[in-house]
N, C-alpha and C positions, 0 to 999 in steps of 0.2 A: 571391356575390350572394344576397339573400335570395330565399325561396320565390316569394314573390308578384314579385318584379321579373325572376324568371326566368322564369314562367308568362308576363308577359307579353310580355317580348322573345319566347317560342316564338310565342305567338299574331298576333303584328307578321309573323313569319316566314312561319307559314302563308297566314297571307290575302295577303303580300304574294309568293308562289312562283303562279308561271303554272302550270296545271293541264296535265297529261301530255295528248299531241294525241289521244288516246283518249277522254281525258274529254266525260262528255255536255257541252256548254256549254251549251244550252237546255235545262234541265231542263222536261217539262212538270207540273204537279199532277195526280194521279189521285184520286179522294177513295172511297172505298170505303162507303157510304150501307147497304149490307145490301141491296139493289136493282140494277137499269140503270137507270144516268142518262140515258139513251139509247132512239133504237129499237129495238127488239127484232123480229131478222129470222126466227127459225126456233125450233124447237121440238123436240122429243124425249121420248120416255117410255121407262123401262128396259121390258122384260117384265115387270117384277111388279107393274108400278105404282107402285113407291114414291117413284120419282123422278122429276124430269121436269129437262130440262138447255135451257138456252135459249141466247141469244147474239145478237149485233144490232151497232149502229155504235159502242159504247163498250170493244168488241176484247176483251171477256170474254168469258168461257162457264161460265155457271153451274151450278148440281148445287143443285136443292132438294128436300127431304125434304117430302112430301107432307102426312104427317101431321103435320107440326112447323111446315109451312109459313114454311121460312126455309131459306138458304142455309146448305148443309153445308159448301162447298167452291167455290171454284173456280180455272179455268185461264186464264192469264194470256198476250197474245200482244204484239204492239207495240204500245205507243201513242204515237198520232201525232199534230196537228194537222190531217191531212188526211185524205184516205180510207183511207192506210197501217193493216193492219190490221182494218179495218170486218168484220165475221161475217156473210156474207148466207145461208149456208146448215151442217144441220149433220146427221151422222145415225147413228144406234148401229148396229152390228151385232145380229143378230137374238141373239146368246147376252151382248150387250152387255161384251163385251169389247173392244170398238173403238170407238172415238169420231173421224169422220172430219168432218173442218172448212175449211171454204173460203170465199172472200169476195175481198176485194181485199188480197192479199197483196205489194205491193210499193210502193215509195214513187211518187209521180204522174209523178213526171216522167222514170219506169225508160224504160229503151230494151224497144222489145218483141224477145223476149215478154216479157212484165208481168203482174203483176196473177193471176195463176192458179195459185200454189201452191195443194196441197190438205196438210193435214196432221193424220195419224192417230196417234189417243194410246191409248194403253193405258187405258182407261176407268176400271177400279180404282183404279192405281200414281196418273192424270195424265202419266204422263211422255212422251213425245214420241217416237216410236218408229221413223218414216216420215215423207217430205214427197215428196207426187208433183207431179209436175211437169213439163207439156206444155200447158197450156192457155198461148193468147195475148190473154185478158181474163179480165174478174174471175166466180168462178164462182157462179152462182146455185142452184144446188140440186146435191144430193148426194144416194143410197140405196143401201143394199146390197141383195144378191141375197138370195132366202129363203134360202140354205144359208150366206151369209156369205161366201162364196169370192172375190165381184165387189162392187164398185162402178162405179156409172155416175154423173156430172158430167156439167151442162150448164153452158152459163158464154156470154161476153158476145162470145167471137170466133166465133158463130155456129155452135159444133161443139157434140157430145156425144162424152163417151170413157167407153168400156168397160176396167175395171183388173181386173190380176189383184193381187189385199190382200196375199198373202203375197208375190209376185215384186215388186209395186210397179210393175209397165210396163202401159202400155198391149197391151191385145189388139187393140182396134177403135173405130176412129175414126170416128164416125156424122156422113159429111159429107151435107148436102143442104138444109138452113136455110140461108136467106137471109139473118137477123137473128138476134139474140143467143136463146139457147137458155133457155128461164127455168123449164123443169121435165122433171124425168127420172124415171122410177119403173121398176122391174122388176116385170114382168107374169106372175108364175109363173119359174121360171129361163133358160125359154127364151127369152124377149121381152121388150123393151125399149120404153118408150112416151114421145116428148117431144113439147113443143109449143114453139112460137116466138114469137118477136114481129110473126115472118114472116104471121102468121093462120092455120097450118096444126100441124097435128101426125097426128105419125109412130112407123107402129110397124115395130120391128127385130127381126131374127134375133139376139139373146145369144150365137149360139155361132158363126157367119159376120159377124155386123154388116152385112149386107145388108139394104137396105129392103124392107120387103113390102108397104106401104099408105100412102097419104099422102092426110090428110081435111083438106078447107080449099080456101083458095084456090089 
């Protein structure tokens, strides 16, 4: 056969071979603009200022150079047509060596629990290094503790969780919100501070996870 009638019986061949049941079949477009095509949920600043890392419902997370003002790099999670994916919260360790990331992490129609992976990158590398995992909705805010040791998660099944970064587990489960949990901060390393949607916020014991104060309704 000559060249060309061979190229194209191959090419009759491939389009017409059923694609392996791995295969994506719905490929989505992602278009990469040098930008979020999207909301933009959270925010971040290294310690030296140079950088500021952001992330929102377009399931990226970007790295931009302050002075350059454009995007260095970024990290890449699922994308989806639905909420799968979406970044609602994100936050560096204080020596910025960790980059910890949560949102709605699971497909809509997952059986619960759902929706509450958190997942910690090695900041520098990018690479993926951790994925914790005990929340039963999607998580709204993220912080670590000033020594870096902890992070605390609030999220949308009404809990907050206290992590130990290097073990990866939960220490302490901040249950006593009524409604989804939408911000968490460490207050020094001893103390934990959230509010709710409940109308109230609450400060914690860091090192028991015991309530000590509840202001609100």
């Amino acid at each position: 056969l000559k060249p060309a009638r061979l190229l194209w019986i191959m090419c009759v061949l491939l389009l017409s071979t059923p694609p392996p049941a791995h295969a994506l079949t719905n490929p989505i477009l992602h278009l990469d603009t040098g930008g979020h095509p999207a909301v933009i949920k959270d925010i971040a600043v290294t310690s030296d200022g140079r950088d500021v890392v952001s992330a929102g419902d377009d399931t990226v997370v970007r790295i931009w150079d302050v002075e350059q003002r454009r995007t260095v790099r970024t990290l890449r999670g699922e994308i989806s047509s639905s909420h799968h994916g979406k970044i609602f919260a994100l936050a560096l360790s204080p020596d910025d060596r960790l980059l910890a990331v949560g949102g709605w992490m699971s497909p809509a129609n997952a059986e619960r629990p759902c929706c509450g992976d958190i997942r910690i990158f090695d900041f520098p590398t990018g690479r993926l290094v951790q994925r914790l995992q005990g929340h039963e909705g999607p998580v709204y805010d993220l912080a670590f503790s000033p020594d870096g040791s902890r992070l605390v998660s609030a999220a949308g099944d009404a809990r907050a969780f206290i992590w130990d970064v290097s073990a990866g587990v939960i220490t302490h489960r901040l249950d006593g919100h009524d409604d989804s949990v939408n911000r968490a901060i460490f207050a020094g390393n001893a103390a934990v501070i959230t509010s709710s949607l409940d109308g109230t916020a609450r400060l914690w014991s860091a090192n028991d996870g015991k309530e000590i104060e509840a202001i609100g309704n």
